[in-house]
Backbone as CSV, one residue per row, in Angstrom:
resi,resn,N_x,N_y,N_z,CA_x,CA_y,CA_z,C_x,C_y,C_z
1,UNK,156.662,90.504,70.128,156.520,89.038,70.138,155.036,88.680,70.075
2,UNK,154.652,87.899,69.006,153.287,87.690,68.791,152.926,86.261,69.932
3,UNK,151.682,86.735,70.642,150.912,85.220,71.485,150.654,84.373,71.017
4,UNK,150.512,83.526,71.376,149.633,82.282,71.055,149.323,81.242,72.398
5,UNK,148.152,80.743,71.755,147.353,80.147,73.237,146.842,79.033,72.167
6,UNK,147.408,78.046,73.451,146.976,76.925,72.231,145.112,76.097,73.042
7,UNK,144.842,75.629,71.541,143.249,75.594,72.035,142.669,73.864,71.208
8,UNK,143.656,72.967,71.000,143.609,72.193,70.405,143.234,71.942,69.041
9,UNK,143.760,73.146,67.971,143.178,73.089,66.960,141.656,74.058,66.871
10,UNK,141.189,74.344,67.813,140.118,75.054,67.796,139.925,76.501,67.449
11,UNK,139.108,76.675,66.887,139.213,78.272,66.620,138.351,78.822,67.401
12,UNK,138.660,79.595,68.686,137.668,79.982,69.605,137.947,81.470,69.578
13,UNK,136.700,81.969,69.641,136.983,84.054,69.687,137.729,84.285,70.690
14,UNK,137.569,83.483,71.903,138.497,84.128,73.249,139.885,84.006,72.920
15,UNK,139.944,83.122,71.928,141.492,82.670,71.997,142.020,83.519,70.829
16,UNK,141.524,83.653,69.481,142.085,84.968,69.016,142.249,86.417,69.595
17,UNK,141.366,86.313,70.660,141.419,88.110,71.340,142.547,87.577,72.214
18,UNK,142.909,86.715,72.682,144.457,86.901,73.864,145.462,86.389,73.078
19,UNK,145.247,86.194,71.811,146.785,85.951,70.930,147.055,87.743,69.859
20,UNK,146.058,88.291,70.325,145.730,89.713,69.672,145.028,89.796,68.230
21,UNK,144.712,88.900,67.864,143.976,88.812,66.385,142.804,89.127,66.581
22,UNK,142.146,89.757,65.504,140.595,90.537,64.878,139.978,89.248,64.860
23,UNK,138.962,89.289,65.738,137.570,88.501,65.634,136.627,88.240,64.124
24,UNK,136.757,87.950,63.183,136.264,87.945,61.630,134.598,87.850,61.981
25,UNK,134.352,87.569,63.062,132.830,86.570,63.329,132.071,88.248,63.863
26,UNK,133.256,88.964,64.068,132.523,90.145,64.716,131.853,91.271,63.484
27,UNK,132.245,91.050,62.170,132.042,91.591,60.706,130.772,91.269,60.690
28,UNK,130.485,89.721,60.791,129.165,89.570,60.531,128.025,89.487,61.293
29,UNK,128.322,90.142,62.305,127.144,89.445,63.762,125.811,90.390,63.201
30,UNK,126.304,91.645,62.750,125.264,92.510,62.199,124.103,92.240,60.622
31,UNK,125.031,91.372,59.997,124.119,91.174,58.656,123.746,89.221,58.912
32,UNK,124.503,89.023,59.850,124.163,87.502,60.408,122.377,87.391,60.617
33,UNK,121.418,88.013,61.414,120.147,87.485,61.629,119.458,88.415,60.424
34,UNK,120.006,89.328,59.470,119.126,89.630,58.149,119.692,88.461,57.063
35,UNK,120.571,87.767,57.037,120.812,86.552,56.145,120.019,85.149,56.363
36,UNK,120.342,85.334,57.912,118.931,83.933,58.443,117.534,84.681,57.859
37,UNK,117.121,85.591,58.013,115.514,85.648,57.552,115.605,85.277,56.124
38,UNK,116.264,86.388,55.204,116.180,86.127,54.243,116.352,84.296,53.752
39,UNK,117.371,83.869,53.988,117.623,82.128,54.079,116.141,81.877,54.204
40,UNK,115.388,81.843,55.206,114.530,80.871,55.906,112.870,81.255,54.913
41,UNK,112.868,82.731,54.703,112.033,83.660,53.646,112.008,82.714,52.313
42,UNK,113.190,82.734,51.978,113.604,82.016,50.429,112.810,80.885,50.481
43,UNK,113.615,79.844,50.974,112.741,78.623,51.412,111.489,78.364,51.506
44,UNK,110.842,79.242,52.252,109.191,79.344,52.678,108.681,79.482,51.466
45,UNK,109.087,80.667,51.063,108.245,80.977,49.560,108.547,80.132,48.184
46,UNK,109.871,79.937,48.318,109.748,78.816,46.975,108.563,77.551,47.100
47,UNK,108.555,77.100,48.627,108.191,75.887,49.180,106.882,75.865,48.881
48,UNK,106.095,77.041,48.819,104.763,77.510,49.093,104.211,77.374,47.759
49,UNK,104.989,78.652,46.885,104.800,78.758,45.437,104.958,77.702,44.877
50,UNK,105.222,76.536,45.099,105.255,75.530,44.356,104.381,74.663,44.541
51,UNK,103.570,75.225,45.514,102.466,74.571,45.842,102.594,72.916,45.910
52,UNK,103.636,72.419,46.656,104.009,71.132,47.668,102.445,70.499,48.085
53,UNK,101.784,71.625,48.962,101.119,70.995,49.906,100.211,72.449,49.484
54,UNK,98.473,71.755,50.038,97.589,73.532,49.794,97.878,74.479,50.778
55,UNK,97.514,75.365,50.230,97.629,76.737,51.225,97.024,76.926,52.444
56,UNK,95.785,75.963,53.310,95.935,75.608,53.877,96.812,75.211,54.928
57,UNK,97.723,74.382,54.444,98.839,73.856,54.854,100.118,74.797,55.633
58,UNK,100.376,75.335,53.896,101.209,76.257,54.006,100.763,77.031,53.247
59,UNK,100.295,78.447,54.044,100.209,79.623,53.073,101.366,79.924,52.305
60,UNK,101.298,81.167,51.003,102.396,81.963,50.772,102.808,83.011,51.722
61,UNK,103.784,83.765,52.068,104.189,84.757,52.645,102.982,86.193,52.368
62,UNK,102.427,86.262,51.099,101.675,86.690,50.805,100.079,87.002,51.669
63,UNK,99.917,85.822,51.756,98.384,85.539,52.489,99.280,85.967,53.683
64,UNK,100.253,85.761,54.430,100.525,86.248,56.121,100.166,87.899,55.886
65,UNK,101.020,88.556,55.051,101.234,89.624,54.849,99.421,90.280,54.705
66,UNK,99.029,89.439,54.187,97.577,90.097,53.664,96.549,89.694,55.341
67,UNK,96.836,88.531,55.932,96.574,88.524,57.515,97.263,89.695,58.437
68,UNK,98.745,90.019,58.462,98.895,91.146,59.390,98.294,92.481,59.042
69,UNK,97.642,92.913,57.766,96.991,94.014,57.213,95.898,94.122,57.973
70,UNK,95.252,93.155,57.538,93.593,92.558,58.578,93.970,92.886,59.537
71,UNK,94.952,92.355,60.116,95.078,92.400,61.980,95.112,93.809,62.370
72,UNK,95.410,94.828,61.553,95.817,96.189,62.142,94.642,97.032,61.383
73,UNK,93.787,96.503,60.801,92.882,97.663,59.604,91.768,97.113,60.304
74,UNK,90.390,97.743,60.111,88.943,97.647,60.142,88.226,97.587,58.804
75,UNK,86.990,96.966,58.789,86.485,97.775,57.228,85.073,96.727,57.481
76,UNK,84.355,97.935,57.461,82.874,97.578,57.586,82.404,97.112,59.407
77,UNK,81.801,95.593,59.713,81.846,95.330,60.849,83.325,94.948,61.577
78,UNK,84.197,94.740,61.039,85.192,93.629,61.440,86.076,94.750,61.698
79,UNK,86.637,94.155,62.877,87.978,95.251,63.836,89.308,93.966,63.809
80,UNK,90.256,94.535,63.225,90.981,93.652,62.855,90.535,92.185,63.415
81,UNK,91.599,90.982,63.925,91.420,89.534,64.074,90.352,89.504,65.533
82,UNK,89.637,88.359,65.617,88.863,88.480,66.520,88.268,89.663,67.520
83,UNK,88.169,90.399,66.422,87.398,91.431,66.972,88.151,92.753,68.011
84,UNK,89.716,92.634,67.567,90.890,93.140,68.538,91.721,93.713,67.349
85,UNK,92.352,94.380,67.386,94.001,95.125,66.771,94.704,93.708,67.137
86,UNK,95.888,94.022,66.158,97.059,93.313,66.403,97.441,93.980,68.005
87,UNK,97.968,94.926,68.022,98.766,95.456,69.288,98.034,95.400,70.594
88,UNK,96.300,95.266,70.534,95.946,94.964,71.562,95.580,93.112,71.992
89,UNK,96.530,92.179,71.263,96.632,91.175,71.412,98.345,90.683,71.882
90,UNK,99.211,91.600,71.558,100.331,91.343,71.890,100.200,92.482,73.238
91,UNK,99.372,93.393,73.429,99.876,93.794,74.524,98.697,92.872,76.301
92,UNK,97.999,93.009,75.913,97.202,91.567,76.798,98.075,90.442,76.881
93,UNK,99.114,89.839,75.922,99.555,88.405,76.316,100.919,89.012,76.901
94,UNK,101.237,90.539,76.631,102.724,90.529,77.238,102.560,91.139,78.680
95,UNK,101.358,91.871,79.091,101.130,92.448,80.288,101.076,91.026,81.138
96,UNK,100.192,90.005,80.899,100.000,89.085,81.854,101.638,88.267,81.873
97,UNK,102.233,88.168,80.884,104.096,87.674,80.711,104.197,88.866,82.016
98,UNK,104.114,89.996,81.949,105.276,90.803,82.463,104.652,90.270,84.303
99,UNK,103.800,90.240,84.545,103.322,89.850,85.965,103.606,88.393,86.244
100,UNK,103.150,87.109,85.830,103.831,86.790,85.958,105.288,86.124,85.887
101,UNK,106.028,86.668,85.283,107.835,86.677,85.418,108.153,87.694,86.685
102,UNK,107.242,88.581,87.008,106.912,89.674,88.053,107.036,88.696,89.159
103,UNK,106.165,87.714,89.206,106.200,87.590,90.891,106.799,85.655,90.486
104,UNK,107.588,85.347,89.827,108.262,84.494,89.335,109.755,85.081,90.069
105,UNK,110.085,85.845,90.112,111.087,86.626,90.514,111.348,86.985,91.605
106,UNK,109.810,87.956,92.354,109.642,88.195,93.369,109.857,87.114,94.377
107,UNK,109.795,85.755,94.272,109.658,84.712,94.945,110.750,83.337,94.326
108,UNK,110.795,83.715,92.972,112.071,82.575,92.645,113.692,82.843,93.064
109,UNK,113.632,84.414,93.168,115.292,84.527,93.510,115.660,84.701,94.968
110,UNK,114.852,84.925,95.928,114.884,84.423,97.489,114.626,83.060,97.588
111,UNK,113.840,82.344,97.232,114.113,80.852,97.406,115.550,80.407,96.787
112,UNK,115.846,80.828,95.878,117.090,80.543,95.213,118.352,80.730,95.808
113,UNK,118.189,81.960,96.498,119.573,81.989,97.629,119.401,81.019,99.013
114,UNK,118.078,80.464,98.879,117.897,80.035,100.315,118.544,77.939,99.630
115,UNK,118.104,78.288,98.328,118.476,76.435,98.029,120.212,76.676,98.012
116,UNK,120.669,77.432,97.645,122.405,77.830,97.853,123.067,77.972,99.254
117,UNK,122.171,78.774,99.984,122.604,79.070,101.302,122.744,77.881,102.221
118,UNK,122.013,77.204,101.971,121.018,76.317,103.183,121.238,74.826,102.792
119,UNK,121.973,74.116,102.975,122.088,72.828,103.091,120.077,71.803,102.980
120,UNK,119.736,72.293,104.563,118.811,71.641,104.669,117.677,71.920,104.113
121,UNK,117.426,73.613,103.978,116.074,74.149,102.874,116.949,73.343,101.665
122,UNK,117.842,73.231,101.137,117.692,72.725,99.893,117.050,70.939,99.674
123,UNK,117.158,70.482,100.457,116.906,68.972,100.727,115.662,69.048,100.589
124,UNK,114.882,69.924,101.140,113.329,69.720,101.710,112.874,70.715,99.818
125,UNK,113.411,72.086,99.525,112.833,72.273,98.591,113.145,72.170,97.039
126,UNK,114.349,71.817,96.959,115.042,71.339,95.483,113.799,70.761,94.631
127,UNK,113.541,69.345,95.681,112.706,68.657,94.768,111.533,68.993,94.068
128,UNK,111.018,70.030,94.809,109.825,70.500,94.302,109.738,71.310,93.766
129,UNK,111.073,72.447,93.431,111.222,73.380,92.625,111.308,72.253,91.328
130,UNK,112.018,70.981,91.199,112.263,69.827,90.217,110.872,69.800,90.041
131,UNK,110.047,69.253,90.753,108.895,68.916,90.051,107.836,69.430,89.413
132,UNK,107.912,71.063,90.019,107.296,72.226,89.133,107.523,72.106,87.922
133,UNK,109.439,72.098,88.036,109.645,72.215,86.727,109.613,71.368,85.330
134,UNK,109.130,70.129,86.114,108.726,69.185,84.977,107.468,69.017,84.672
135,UNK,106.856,69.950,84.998,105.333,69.668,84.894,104.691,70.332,83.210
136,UNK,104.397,69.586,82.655,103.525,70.709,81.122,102.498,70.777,81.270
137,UNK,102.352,72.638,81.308,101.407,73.361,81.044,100.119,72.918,81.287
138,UNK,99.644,71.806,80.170,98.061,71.986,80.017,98.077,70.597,81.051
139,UNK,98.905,69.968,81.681,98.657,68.881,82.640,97.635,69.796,83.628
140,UNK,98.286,70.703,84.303,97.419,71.648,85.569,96.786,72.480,85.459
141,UNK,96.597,73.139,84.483,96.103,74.171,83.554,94.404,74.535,83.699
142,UNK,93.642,72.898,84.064,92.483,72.799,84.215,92.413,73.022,85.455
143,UNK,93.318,72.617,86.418,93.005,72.743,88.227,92.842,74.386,88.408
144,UNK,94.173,75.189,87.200,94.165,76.477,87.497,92.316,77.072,87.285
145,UNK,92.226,76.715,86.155,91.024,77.275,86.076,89.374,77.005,87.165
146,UNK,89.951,75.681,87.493,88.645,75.368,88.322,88.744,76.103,89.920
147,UNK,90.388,76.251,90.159,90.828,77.319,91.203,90.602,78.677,91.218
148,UNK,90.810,79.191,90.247,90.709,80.602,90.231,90.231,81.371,88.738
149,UNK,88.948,80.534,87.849,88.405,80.873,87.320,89.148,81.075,85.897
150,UNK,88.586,81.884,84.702,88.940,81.480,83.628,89.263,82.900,83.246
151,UNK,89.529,84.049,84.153,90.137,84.644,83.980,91.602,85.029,83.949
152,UNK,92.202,86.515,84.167,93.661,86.148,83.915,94.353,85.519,85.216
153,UNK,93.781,85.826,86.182,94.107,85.155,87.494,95.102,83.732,87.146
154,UNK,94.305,82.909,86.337,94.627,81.408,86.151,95.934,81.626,85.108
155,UNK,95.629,82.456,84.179,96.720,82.855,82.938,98.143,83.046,83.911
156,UNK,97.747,84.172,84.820,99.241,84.754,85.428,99.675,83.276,86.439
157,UNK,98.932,82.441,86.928,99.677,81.710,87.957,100.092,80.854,87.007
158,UNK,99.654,80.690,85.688,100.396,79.219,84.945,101.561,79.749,84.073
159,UNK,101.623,81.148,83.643,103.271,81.874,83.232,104.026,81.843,84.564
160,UNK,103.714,82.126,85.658,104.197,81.819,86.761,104.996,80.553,87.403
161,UNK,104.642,79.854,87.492,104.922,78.229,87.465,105.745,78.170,86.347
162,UNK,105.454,78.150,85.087,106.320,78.384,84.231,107.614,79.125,84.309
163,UNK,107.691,80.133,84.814,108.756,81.119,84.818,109.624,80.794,86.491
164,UNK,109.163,80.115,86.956,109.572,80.333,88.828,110.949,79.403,88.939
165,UNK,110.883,78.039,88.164,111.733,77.315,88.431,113.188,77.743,87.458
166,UNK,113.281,78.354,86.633,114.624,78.854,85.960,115.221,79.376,87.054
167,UNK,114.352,80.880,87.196,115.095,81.635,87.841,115.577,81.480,89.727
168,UNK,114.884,80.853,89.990,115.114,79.683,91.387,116.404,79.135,91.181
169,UNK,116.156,78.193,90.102,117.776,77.764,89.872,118.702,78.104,89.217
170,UNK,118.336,79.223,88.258,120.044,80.066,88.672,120.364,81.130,89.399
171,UNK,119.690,81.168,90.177,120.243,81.999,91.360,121.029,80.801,92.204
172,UNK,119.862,79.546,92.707,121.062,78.885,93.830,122.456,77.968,92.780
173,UNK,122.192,78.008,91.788,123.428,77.639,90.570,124.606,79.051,91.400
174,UNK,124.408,80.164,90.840,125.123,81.599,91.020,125.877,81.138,92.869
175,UNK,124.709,80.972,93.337,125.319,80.964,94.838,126.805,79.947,94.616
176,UNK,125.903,78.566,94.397,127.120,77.737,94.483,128.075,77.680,93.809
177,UNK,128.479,78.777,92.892,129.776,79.356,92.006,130.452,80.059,92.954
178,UNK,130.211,81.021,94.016,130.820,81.700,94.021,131.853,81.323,94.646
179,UNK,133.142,81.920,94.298,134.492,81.433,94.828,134.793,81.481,96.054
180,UNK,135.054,80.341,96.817,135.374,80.301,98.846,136.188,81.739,99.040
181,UNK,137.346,81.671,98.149,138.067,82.764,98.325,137.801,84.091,98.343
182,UNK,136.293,84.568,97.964,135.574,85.844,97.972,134.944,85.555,99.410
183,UNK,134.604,84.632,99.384,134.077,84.974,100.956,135.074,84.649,102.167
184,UNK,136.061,83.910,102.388,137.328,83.967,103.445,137.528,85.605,103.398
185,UNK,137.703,86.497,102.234,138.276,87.675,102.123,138.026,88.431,102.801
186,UNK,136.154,88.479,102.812,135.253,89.001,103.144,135.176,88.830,104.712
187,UNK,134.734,87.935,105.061,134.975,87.671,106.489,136.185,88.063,107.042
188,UNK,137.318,87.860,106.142,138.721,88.312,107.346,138.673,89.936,107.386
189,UNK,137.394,90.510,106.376,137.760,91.773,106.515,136.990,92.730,107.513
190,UNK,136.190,91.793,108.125,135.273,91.557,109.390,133.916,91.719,108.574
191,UNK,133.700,91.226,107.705,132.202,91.190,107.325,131.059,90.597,108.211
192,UNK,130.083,90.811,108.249,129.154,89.938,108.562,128.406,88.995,107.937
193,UNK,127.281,88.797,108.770,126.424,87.770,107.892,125.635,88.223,106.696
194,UNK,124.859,89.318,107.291,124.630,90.260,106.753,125.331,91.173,105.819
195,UNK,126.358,91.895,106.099,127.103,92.203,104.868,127.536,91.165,103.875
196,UNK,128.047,90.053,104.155,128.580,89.068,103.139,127.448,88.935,102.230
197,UNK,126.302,88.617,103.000,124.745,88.423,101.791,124.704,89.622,101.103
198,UNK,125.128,90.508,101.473,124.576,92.043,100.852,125.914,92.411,99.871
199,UNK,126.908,92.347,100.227,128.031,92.928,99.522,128.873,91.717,98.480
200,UNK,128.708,90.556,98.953,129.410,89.289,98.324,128.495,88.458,97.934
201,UNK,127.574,87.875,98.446,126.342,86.475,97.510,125.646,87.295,96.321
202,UNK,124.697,88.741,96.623,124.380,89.238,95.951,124.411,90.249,94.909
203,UNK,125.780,90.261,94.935,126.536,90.861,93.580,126.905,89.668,92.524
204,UNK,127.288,88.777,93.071,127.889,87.493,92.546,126.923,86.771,91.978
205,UNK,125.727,86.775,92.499,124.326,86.104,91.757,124.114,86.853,90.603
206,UNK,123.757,88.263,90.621,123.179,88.901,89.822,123.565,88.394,88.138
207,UNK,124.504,88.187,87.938,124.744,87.290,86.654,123.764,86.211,86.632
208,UNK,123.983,84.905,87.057,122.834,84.363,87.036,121.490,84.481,87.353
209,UNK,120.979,85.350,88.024,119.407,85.844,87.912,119.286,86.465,86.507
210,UNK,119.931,86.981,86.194,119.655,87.746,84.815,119.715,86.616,83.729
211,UNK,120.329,85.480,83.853,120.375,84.636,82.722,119.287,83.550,83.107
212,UNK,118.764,83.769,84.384,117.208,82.537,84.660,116.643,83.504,84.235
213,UNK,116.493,84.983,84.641,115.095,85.943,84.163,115.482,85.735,82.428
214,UNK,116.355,85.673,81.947,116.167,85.273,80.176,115.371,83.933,79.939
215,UNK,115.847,82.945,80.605,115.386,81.801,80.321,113.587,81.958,80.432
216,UNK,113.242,82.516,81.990,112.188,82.524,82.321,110.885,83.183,81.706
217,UNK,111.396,84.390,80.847,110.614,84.455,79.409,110.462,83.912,79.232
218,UNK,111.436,83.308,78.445,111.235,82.426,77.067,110.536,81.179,77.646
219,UNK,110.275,80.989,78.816,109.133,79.496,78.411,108.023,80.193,78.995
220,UNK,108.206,81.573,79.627,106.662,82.373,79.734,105.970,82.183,78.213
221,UNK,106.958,82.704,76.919,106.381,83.095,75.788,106.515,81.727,75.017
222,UNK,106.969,80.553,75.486,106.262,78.858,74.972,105.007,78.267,76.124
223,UNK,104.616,79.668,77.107,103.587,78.932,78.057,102.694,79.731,77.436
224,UNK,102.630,80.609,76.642,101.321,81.603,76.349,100.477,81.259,75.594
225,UNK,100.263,79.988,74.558,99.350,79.757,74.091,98.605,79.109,74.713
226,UNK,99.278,77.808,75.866,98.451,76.868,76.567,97.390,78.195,77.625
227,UNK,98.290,78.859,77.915,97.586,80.189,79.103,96.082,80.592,78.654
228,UNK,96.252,80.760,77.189,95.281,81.545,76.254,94.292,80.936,75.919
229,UNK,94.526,79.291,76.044,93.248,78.439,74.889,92.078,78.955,75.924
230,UNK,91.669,79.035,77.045,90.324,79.343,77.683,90.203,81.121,77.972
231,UNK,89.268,81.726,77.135,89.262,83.258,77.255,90.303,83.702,77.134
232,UNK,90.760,83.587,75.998,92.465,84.583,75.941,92.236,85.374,74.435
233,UNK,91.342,85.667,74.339,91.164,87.194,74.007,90.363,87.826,74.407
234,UNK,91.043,89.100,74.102,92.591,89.549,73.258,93.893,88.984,74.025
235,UNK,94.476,88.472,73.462,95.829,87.931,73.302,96.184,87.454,72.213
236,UNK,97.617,87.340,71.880,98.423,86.324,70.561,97.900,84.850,70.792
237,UNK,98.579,84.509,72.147,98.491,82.922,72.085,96.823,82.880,72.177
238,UNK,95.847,83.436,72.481,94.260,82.928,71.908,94.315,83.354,71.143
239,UNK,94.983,84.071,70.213,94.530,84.308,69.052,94.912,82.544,67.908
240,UNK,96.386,82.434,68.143,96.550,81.414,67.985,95.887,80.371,67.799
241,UNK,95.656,80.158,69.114,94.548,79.075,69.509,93.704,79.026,68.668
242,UNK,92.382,80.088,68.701,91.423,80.291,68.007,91.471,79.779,66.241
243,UNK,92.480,79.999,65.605,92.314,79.798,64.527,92.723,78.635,63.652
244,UNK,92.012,77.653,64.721,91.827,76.222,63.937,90.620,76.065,64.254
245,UNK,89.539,76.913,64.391,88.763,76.606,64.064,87.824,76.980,62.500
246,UNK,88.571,78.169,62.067,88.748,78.560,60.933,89.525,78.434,59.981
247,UNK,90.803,77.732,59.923,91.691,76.520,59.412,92.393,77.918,58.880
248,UNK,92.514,79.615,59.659,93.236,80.162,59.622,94.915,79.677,59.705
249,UNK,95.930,78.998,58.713,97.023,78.937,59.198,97.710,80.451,58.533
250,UNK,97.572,80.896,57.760,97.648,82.738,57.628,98.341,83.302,59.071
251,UNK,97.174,83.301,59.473,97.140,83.793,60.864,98.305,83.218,62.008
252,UNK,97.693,82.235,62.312,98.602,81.359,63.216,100.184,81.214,62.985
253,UNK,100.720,81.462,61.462,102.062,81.597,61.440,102.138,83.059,61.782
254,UNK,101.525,84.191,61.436,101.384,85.780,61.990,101.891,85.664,63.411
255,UNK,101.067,84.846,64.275,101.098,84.668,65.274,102.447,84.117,65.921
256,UNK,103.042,83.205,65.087,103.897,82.747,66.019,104.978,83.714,65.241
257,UNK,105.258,84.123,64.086,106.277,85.129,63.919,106.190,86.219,65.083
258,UNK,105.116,87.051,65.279,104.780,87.786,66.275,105.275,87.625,67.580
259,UNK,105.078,86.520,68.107,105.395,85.784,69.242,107.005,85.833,69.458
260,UNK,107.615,85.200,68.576,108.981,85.256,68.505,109.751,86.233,68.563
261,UNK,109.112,87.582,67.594,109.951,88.324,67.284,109.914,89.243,69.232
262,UNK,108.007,89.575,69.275,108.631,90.040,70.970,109.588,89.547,71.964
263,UNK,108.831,88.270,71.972,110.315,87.242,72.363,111.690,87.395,72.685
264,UNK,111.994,87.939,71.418,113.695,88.432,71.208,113.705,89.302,71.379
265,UNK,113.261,89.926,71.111,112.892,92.160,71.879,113.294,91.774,73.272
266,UNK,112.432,91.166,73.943,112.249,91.277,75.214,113.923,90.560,75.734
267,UNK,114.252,89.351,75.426,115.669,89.133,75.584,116.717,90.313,75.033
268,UNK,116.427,90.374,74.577,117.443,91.694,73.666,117.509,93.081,74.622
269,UNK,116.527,93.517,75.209,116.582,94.311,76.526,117.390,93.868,77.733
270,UNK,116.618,92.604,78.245,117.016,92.141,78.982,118.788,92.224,79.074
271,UNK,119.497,91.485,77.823,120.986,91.590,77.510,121.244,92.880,77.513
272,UNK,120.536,93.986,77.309,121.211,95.768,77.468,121.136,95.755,78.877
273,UNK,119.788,95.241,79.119,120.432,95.723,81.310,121.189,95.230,81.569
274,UNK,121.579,93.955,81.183,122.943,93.022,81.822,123.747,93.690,81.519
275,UNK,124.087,94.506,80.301,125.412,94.708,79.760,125.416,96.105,80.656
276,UNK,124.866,96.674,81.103,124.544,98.044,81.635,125.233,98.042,83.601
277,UNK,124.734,96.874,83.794,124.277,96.373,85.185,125.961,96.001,85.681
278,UNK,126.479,95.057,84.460,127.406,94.046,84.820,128.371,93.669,83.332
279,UNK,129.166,95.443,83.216,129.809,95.126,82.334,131.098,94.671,82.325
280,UNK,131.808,94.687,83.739,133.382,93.636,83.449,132.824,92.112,83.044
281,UNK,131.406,91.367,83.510,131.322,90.455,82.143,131.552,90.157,81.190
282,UNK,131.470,91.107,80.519,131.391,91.227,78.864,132.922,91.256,78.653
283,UNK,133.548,92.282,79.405,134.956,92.527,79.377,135.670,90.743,79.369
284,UNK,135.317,90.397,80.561,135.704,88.540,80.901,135.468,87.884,79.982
């Protein structure tokens, strides 16, 4: 007897996998992001070659290609872009990412069980995890520096700030999911306070910390250019920066392709530990 689950007309993957039908969407997930480049490639270069607007503007794919060469070669005085390798500009802007999302973590996912746990810590600190999180970048950016100088000091506390309020709130998000009925269970099975935090809140979070630590990249790696404009090289986002003053846009699209593509690396890991960590998820 064949299933069916009705979904209002909708064609949803969950709902073909519990009526027993082949997922079609699962054929293409693999040639799906080499069809977007190519798509978006096409475009660029017709757009370019037709010279719309000057090169300036919009380089060809060409001039990038002939910028990431530069970025990785020497010849004569010049060491690739500002005086750095490509790789020692992505690895300066991802070391200071990896510290702070480091202590973004260290300190966003204990406050986070404490805004879930706690009625009254949440009253007193919600708001100000809110108001961190509405704050942009280059608003405080100058206090950082006049605080703690124009080194990376200032870089790591403003990816920091950046990265603190995701993962804060989905952890106390995670808390306040979890089902009453996991914890009545727990307790009737004489748990404690202590065990319940240890064996029941913090298994049950770990899904959502892992999906704020995704988020919390990704506006680390939309906070890295503001991080960079004062002494940020070697880095991408000063590299970035830097090249309007040389009306390098070559470069600066290098840059933000660059940017992106670690970007998704780094999420793309991230989703193997999850899947590693917490695979009846995936199963669900």
């Amino acid at each position: 007897m064949s299933k069916s689950v009705a979904t209002d007309g909708l064609d949803l993957p969950w709902a073909r996998r519990l009526a027993g039908h082949s997922d079609p969407s699962r054929r293409f997930r693999g040639v799906g992001p080499i069809v977007a480049i190519a798509l978006v490639g096409g475009i660029w270069s017709l757009v370019a070659y037709l010279q719309i607007w000057s090169e300036i503007i919009l380089p060809t794919p060409d001039r990038v290609w002939s910028a990431l060469v530069e970025s990785v070669t020497s010849e004569g005085g010049r060491r690739g872009l500002s005086g750095h390798y490509l790789w020692e500009h992505v690895g300066a802007s991802l070391w200071r990412i990896i510290r702070g999302v480091f202590w973004a973590a260290a300190f966003g996912a204990p406050l986070g069980l404490g805004l879930g746990l706690f009625r009254t810590f949440q009253a007193v600190a919600e708001p100000i995890v809110g108001f961190l999180r509405s704050l942009p970048p280059l608003g405080y950016f100058s206090l950082l520096i006049i605080w703690f100088g124009i080194d990376d000091t200032s870089k790591v506390w403003l990816l920091f700030i950046a990265a603190f309020p995701p993962i804060a709130i989905g952890v106390a998000a995670g808390v306040a999911s979890i089902q009453p009925e996991r914890v009545k269970a727990a307790l009737t099975l004489g748990a404690t306070r202590r065990d319940l935090v240890r064996h029941t809140i913090l298994p049950s979070t770990l899904p959502d910390l892992l999906t704020g630590l995704r988020v919390a990249i990704g506006f680390a790696w939309t906070t890295i250019v503001a991080a960079e404009t004062s002494n940020g090289i070697p880095g991408i986002g000063g590299l970035a920066w830097a090249t309007k003053k040389e009306l390098r846009s070559d470069v600066a699209i290098l840059c933000v392709i660059v940017i992106g593509v670690v970007a998704v690396l780094m999420d793309l890991v991230i989703r193997l530990i999850e899947r590693r960590l917490l695979p009846w998820r995936r199963r669900s």
